[in-house]
LOKE-520481 format. One record per residue (C-alpha): residue in three letters; x, y, z; residue number from 0. Coordinates in steps of 0.25 Angstrom, whole numbers, always signed. Example, Ala and Ser with C-alpha at 12.3 -4.5 7.8 and 13.67 -1.06 7.14 Angstrom:
2
rest: ALA	xx: +49	yy: -18	zz: +31	nr: 0
rest: SER	xx: +55	yy: -4	zz: +29	nr: 1
***
This chain:
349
rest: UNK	xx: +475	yy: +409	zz: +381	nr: 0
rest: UNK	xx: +464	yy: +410	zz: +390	nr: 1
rest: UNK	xx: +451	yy: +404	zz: +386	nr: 2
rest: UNK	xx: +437	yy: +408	zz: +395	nr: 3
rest: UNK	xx: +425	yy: +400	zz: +398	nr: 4
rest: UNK	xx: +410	yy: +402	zz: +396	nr: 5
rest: UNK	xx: +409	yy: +410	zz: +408	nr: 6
rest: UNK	xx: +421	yy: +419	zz: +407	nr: 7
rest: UNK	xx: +416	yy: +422	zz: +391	nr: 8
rest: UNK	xx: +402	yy: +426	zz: +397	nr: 9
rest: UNK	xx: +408	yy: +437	zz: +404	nr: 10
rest: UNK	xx: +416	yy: +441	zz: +393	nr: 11
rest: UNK	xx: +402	yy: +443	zz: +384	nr: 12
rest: UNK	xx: +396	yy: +449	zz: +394	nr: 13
rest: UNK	xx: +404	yy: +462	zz: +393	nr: 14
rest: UNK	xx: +409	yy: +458	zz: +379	nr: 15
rest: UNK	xx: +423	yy: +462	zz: +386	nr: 16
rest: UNK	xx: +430	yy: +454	zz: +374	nr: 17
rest: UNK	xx: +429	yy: +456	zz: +359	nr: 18
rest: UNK	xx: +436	yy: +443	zz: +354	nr: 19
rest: UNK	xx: +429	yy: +430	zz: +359	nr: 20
rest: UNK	xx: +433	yy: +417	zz: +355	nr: 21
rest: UNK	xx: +425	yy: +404	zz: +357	nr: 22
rest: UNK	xx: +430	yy: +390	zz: +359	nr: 23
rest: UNK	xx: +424	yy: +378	zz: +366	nr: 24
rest: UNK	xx: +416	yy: +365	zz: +363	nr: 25
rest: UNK	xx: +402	yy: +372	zz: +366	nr: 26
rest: UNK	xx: +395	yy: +377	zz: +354	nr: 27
rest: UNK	xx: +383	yy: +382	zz: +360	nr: 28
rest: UNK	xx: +392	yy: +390	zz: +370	nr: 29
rest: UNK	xx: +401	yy: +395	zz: +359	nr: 30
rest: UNK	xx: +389	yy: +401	zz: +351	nr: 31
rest: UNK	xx: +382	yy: +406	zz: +362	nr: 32
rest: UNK	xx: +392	yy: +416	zz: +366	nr: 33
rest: UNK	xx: +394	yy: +419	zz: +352	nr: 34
rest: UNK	xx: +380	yy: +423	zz: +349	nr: 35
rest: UNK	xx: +381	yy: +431	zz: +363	nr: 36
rest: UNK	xx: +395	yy: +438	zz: +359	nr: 37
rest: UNK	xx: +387	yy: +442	zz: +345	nr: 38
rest: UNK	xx: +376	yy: +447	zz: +352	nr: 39
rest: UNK	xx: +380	yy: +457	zz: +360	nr: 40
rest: UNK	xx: +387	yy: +465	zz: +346	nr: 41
rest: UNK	xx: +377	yy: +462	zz: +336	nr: 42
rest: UNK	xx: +365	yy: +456	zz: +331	nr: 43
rest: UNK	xx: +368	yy: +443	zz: +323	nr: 44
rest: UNK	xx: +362	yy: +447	zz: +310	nr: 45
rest: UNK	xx: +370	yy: +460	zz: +311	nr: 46
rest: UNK	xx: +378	yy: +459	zz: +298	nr: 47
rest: UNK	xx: +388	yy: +471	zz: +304	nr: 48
rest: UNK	xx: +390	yy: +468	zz: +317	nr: 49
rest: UNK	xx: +389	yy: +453	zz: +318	nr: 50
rest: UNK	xx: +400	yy: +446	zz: +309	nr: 51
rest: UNK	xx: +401	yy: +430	zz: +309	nr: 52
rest: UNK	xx: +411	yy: +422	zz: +300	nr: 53
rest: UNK	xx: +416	yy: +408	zz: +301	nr: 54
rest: UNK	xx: +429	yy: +400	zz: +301	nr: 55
rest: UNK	xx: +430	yy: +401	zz: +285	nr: 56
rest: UNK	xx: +431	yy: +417	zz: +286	nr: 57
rest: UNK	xx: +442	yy: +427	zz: +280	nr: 58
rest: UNK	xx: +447	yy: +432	zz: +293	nr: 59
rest: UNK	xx: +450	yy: +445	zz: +287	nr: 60
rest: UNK	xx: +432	yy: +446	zz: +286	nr: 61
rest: UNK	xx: +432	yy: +443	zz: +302	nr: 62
rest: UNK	xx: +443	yy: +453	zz: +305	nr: 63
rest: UNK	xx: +437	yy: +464	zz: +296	nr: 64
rest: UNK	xx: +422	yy: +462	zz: +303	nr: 65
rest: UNK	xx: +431	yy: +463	zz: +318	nr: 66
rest: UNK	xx: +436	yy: +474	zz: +313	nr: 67
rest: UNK	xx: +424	yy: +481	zz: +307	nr: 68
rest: UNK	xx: +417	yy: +491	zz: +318	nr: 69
rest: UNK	xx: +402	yy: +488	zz: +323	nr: 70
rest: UNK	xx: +392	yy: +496	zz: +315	nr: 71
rest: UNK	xx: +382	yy: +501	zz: +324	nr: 72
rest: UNK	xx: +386	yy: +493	zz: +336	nr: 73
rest: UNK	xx: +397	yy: +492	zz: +346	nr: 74
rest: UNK	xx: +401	yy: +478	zz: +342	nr: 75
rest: UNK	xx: +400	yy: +469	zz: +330	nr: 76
rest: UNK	xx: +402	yy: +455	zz: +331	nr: 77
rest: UNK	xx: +411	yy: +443	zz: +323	nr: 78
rest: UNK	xx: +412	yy: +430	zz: +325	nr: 79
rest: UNK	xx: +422	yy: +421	zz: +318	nr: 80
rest: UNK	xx: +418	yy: +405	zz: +319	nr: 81
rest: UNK	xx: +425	yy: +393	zz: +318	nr: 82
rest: UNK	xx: +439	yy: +400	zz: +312	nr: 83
rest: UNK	xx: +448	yy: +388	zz: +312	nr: 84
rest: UNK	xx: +461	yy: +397	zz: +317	nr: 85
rest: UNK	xx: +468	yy: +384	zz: +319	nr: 86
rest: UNK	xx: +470	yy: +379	zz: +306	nr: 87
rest: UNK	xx: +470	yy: +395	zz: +300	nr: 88
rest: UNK	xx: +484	yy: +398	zz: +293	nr: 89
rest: UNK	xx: +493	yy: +408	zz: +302	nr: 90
rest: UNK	xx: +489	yy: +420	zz: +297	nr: 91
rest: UNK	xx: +474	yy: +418	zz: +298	nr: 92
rest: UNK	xx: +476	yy: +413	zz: +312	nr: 93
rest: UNK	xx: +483	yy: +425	zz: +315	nr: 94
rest: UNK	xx: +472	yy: +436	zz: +309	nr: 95
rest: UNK	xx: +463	yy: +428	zz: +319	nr: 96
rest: UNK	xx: +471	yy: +432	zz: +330	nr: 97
rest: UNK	xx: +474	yy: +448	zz: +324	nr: 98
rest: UNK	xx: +457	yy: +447	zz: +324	nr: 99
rest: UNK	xx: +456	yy: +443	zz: +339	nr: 100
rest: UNK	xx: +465	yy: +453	zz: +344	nr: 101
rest: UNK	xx: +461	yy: +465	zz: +333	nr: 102
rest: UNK	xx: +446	yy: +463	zz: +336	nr: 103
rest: UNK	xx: +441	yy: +478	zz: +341	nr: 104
rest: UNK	xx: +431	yy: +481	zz: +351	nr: 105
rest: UNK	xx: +419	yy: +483	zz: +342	nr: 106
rest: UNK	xx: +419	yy: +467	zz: +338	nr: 107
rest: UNK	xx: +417	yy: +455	zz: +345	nr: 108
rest: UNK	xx: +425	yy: +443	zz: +339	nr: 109
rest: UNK	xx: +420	yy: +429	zz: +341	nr: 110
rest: UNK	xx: +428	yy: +417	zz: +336	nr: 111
rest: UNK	xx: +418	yy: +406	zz: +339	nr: 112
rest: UNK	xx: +423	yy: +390	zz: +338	nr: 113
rest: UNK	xx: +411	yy: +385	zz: +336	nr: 114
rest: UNK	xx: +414	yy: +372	zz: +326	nr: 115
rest: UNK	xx: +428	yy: +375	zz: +325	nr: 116
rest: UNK	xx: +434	yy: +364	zz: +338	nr: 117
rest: UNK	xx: +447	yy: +373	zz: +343	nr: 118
rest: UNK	xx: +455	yy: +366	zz: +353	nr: 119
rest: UNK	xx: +458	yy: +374	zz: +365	nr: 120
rest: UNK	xx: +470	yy: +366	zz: +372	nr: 121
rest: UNK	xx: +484	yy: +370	zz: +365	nr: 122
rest: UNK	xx: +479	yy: +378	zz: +355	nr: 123
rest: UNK	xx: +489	yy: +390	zz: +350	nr: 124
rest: UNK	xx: +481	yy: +396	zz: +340	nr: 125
rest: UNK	xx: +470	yy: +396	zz: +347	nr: 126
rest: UNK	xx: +478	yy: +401	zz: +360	nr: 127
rest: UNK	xx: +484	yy: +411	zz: +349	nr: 128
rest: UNK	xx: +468	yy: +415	zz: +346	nr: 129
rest: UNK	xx: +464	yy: +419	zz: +359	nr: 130
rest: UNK	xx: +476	yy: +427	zz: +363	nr: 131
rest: UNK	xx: +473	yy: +435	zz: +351	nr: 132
rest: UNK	xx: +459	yy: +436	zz: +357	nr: 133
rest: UNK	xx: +463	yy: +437	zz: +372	nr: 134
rest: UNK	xx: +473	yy: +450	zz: +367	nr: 135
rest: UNK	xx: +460	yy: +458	zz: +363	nr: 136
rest: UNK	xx: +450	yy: +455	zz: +376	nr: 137
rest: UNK	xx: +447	yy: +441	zz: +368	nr: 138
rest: UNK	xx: +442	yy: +428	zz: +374	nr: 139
rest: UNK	xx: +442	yy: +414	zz: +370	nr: 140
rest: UNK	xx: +431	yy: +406	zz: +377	nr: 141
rest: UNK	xx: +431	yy: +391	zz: +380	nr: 142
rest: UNK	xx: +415	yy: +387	zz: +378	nr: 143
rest: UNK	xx: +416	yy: +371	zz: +382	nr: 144
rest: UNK	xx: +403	yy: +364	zz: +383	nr: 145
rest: UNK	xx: +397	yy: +368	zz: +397	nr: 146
rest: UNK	xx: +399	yy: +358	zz: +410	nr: 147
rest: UNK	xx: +389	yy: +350	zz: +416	nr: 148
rest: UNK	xx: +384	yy: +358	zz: +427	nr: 149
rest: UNK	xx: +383	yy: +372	zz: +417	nr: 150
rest: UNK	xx: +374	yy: +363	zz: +409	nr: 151
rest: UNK	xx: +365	yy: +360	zz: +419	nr: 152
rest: UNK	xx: +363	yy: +374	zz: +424	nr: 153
rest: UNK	xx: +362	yy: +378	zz: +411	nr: 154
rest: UNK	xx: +349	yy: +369	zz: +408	nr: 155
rest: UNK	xx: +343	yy: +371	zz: +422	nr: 156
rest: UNK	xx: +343	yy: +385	zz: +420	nr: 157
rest: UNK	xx: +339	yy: +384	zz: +406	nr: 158
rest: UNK	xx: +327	yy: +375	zz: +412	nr: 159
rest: UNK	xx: +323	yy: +385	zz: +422	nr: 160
rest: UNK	xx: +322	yy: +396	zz: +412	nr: 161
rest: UNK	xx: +312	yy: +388	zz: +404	nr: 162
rest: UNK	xx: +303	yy: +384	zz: +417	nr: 163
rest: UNK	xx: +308	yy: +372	zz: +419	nr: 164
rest: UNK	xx: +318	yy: +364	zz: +430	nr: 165
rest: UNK	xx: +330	yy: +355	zz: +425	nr: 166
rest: UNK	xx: +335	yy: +347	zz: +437	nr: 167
rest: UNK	xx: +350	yy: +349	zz: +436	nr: 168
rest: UNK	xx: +351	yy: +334	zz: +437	nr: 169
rest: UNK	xx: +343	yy: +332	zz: +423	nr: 170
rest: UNK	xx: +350	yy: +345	zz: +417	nr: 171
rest: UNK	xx: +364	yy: +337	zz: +421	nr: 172
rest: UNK	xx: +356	yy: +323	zz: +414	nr: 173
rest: UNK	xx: +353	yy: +332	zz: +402	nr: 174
rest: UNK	xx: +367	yy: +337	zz: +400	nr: 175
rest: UNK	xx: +373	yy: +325	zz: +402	nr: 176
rest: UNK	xx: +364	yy: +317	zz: +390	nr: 177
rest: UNK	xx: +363	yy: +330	zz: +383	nr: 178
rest: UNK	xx: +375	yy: +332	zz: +383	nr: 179
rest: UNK	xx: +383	yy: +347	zz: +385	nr: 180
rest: UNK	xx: +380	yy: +355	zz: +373	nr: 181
rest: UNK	xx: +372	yy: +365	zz: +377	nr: 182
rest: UNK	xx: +363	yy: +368	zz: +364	nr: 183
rest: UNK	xx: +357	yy: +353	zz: +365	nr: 184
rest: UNK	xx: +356	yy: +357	zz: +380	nr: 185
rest: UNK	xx: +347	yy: +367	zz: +377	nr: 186
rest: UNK	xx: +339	yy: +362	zz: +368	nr: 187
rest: UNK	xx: +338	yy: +349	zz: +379	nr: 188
rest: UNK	xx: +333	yy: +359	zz: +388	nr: 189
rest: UNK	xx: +323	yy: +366	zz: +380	nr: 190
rest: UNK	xx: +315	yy: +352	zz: +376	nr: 191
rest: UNK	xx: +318	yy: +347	zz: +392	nr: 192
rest: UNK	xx: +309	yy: +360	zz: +393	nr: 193
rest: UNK	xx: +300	yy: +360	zz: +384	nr: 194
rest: UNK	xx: +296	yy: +346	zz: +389	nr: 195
rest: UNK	xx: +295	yy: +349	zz: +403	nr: 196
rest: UNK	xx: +287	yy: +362	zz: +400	nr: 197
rest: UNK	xx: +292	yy: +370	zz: +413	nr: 198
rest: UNK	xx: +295	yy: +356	zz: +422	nr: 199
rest: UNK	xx: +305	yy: +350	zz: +426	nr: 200
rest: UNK	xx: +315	yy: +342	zz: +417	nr: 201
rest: UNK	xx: +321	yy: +330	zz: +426	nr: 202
rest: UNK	xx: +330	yy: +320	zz: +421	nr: 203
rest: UNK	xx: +318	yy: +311	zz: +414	nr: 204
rest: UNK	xx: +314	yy: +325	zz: +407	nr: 205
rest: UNK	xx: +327	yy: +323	zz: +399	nr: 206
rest: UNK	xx: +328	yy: +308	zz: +399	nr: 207
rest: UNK	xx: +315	yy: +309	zz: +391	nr: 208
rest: UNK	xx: +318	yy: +322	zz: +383	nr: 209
rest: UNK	xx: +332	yy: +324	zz: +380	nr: 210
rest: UNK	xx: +341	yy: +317	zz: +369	nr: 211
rest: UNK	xx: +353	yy: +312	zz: +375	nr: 212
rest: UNK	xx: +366	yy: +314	zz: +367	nr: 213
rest: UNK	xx: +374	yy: +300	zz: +360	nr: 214
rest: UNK	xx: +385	yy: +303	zz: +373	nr: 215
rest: UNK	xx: +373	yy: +301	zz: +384	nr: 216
rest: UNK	xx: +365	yy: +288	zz: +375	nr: 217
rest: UNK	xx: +380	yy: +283	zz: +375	nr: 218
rest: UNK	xx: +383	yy: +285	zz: +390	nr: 219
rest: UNK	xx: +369	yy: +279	zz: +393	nr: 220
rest: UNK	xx: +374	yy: +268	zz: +385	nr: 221
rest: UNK	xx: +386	yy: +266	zz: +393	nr: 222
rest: UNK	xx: +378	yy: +266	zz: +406	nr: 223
rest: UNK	xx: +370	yy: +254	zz: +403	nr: 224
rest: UNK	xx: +383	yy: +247	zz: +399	nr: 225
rest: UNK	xx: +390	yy: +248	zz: +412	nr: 226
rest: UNK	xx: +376	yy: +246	zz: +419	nr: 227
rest: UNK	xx: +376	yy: +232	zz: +410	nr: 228
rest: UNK	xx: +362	yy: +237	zz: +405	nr: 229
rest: UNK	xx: +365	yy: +232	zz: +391	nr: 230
rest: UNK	xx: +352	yy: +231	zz: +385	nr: 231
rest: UNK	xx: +350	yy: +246	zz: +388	nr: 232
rest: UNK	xx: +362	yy: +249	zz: +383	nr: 233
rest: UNK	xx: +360	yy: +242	zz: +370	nr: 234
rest: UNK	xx: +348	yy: +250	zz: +369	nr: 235
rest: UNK	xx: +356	yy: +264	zz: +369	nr: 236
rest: UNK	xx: +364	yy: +258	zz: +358	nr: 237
rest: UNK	xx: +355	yy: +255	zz: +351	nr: 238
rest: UNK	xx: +347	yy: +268	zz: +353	nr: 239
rest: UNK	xx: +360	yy: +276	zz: +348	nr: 240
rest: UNK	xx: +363	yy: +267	zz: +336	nr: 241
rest: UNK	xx: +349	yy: +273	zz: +331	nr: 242
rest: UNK	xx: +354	yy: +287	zz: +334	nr: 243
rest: UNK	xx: +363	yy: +283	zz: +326	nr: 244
rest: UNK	xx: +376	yy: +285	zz: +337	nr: 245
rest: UNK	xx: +388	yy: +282	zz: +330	nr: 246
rest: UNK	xx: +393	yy: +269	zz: +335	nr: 247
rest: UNK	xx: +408	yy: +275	zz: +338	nr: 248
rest: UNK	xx: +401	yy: +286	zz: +347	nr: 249
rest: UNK	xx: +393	yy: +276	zz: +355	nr: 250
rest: UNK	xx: +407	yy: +270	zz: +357	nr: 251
rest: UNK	xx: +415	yy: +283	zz: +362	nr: 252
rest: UNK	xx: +404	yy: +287	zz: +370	nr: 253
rest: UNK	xx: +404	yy: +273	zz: +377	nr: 254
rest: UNK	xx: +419	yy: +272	zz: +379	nr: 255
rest: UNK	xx: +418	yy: +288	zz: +384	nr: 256
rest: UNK	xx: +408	yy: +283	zz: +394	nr: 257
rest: UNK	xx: +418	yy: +272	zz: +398	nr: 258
rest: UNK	xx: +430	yy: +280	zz: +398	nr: 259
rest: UNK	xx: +423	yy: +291	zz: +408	nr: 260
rest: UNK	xx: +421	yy: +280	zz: +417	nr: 261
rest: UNK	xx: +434	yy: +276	zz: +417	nr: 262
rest: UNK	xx: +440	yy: +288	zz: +420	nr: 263
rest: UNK	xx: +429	yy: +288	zz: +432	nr: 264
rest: UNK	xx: +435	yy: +276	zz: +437	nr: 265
rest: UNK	xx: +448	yy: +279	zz: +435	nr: 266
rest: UNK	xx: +446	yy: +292	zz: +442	nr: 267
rest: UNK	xx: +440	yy: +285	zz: +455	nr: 268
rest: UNK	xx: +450	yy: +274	zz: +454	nr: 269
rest: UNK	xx: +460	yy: +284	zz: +457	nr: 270
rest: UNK	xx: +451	yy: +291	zz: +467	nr: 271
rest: UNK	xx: +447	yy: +302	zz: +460	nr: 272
rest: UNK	xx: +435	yy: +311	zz: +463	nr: 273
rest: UNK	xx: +425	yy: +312	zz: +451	nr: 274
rest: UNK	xx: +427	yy: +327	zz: +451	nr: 275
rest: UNK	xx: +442	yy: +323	zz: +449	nr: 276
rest: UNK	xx: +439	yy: +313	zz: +438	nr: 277
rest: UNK	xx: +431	yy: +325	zz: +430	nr: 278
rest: UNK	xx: +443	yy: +332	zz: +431	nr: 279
rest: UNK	xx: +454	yy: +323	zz: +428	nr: 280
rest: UNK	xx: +447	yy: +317	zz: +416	nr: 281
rest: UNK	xx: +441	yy: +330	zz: +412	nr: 282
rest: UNK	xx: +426	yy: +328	zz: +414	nr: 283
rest: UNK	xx: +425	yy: +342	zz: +418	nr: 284
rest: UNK	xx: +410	yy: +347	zz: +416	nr: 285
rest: UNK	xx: +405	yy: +334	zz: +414	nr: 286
rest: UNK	xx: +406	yy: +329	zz: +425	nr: 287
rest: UNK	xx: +395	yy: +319	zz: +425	nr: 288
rest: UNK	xx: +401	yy: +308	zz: +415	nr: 289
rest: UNK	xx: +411	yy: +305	zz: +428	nr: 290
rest: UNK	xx: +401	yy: +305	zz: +439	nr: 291
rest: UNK	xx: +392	yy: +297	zz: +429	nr: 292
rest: UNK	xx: +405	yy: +288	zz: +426	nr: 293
rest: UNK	xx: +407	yy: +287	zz: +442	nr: 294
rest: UNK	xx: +393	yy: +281	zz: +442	nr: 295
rest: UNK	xx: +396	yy: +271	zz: +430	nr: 296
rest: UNK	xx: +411	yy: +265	zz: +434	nr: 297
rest: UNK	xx: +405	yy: +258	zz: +446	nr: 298
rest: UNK	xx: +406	yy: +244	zz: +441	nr: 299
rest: UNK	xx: +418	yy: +247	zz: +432	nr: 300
rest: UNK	xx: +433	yy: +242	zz: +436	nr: 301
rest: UNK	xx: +446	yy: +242	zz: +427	nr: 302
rest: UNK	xx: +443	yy: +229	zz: +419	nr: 303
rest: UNK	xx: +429	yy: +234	zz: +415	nr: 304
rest: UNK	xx: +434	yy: +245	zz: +410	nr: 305
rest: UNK	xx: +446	yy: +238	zz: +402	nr: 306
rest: UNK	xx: +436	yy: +229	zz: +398	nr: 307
rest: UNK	xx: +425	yy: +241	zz: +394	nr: 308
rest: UNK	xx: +436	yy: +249	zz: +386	nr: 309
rest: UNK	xx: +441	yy: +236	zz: +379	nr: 310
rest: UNK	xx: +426	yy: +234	zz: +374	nr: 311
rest: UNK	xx: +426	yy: +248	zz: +369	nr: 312
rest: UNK	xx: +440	yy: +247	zz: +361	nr: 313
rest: UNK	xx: +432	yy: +234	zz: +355	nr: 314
rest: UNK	xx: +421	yy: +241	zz: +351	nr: 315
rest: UNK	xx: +429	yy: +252	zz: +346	nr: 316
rest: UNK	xx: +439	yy: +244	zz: +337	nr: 317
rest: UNK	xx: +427	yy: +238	zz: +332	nr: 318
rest: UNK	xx: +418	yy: +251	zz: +328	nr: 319
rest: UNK	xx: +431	yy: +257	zz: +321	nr: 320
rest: UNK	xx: +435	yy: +245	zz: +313	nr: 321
rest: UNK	xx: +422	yy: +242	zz: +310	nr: 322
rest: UNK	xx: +425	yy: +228	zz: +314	nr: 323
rest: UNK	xx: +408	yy: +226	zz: +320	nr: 324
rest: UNK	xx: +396	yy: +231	zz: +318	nr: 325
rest: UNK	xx: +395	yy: +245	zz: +327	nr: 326
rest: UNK	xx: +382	yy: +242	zz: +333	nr: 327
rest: UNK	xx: +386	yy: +227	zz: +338	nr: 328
rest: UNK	xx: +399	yy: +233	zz: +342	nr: 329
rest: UNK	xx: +393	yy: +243	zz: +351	nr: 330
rest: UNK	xx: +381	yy: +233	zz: +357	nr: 331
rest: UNK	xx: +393	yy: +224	zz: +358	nr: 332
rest: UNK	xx: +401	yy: +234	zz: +365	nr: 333
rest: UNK	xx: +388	yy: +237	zz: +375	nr: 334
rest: UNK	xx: +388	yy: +221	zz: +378	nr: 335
rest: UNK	xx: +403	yy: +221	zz: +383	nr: 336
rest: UNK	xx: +402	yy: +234	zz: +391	nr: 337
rest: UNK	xx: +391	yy: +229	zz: +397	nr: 338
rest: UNK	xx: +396	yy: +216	zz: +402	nr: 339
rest: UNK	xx: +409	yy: +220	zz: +407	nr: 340
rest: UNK	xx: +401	yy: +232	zz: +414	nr: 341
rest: UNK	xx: +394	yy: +220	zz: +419	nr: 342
rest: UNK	xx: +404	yy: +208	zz: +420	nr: 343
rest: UNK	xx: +419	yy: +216	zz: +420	nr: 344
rest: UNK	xx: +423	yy: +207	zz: +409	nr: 345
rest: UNK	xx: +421	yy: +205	zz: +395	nr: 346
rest: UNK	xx: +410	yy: +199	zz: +387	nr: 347
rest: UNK	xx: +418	yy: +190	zz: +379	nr: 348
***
């Protein structure tokens, strides 16, 4: 089974050199994107001939008729089949899927689009059995993951440019990173960035004052301020996202993820490690920033603040799933003892 990337499914479109296209990954925007683009160039979306869509709920038999059925007036027709739940199908429908991968004629393009659907990739036969079937007609199956860091930024200083405005690459990294990866909330970060700069520059300020950061970058600010023993700041930010009404177990994960990233870091260059290696070996590939960031953190850390630190959040833990305290005095509590043993390297009590 061999699954392509963005860029190798880009060269495919472009000469449309396959007929069965499959689309897997965790990037929704992506995923529809190069639908609509598939669909495109065979027909007009409203053509009721030409341009067939069903969803996972279908009668397999309909989506093998309308492959089967030749364009009318065109050289292509287009169908896409969505969210088909082929893993828990019985044997015989999962094997008409396959029959319709490797029975689809020239004059159709067939889309499978994962869109709600979560398949996993990893040691999946059917899904290995899926694309074979694809891969025997010209198929492919493509992997559309969220994009790395640096294809982010390029993205929004060129999306900038094309709008008369500069993006520093610097602040279009700031932006990705309390944005967050998804690429329509990009998008839509960039077009009020632009709007707001009227053809200037947007600088790290630009988006410090316009920009909505996501729960995961409030969180890591949060966690800053507690290993920077700043506690009244950071009680601030709590307080600001129990407003947003930021479930209290979230607020926890995300500040124990913040910790163990830096754990790792330090373990990394305990060992000697290089902080490329680190983003290899713990799989931080593409965000590379959470390890140089988590480099920047550890400098005051050692092994007993750490074991103290994780024992603070087993605590709290416990405490916000046996419902033994009040969540809100539990986390401030919680920001307290971080901060201290940040500070002190022991505990509070």
């Amino acid at each position: 089974m061999a699954i392509i990337n963005e860029q190798q499914l880009k060269s495919k479109i472009k000469t449309l050199s396959a007929n069965v296209y499959i689309l897997l990954g965790n990037d929704g925007y992506l995923k529809t994107l190069y639908a609509k683009k598939l669909g495109s160039m065979c027909a007009d979306e409203d053509d009721i001939f030409n341009y067939q869509k069903f969803s996972g709920d279908c009668d397999l038999q309909d989506v093998y008729d309308a492959v089967l059925q030749f364009p009318v007036m065109s050289e292509k027709k287009f169908v896409i089949l969505s969210d088909y739940n082929f893993e828990d199908c019985s044997k015989s429908e999962f094997e008409k899927l396959c029959t319709l991968l490797t029975e689809t004629p020239d004059s159709c393009i067939l889309v499978l689009l994962f869109s709600a659907l979560e398949i996993t990739v990893k040691k999946n036969n059917k899904l290995s059995k899926l694309v074979a079937s694809a891969e025997k007609n010209g198929g492919v199956a493509a992997l559309l993951d969220h994009r790395t860091v640096p294809e982010l930024v390029k993205m929004l200083v060129q999306g900038a440019q094309k709008r008369g405005c500069s993006f520093d690459a610097a602040a279009a990294k700031y932006l990705v990173e309390t944005a967050g990866e998804d690429i329509n909330n990009l998008k839509n970060e960039l077009c009020k960035l632009c709007s707001f700069v009227n053809k200037g520059e947007i600088t790290k300020q630009t988006v410090e004052l316009v920009c909505a950061k996501t729960v995961e970058a409030s969180v890591y600010s949060l966690s800053k301020q507690i290993i920077d023993c700043n506690l009244s700041k950071a009680l601030k930010i709590l307080d600001e996202l129990f407003y947003l009404k930021v479930e209290p177990i979230i607020i926890l994960s995300t500040v124990s993820g913040f910790y163990v990233d830096m754990y790792r870091t330090f373990l990394g260059k305990e060992r000697g490690m290089q902080l490329s290696e680190i983003v290899d070996d713990f799989g931080y590939k593409g965000r590379d920033f959470v390890i140089r960031n988590a480099a920047a953190d550890i400098k005051r850390f050692d092994f007993k603040r750490f074991e103290l630190s994780f024992d603070a959040l087993r605590l709290a833990d416990k405490s916000l799933k046996s419902f033994s305290g009040d969540a809100r005095t539990v986390l401030e509590q919680l920001v307290v003892r971080l901060g201290y043993i940040a500070l002190k390297g022991e505990n509070l009590d």
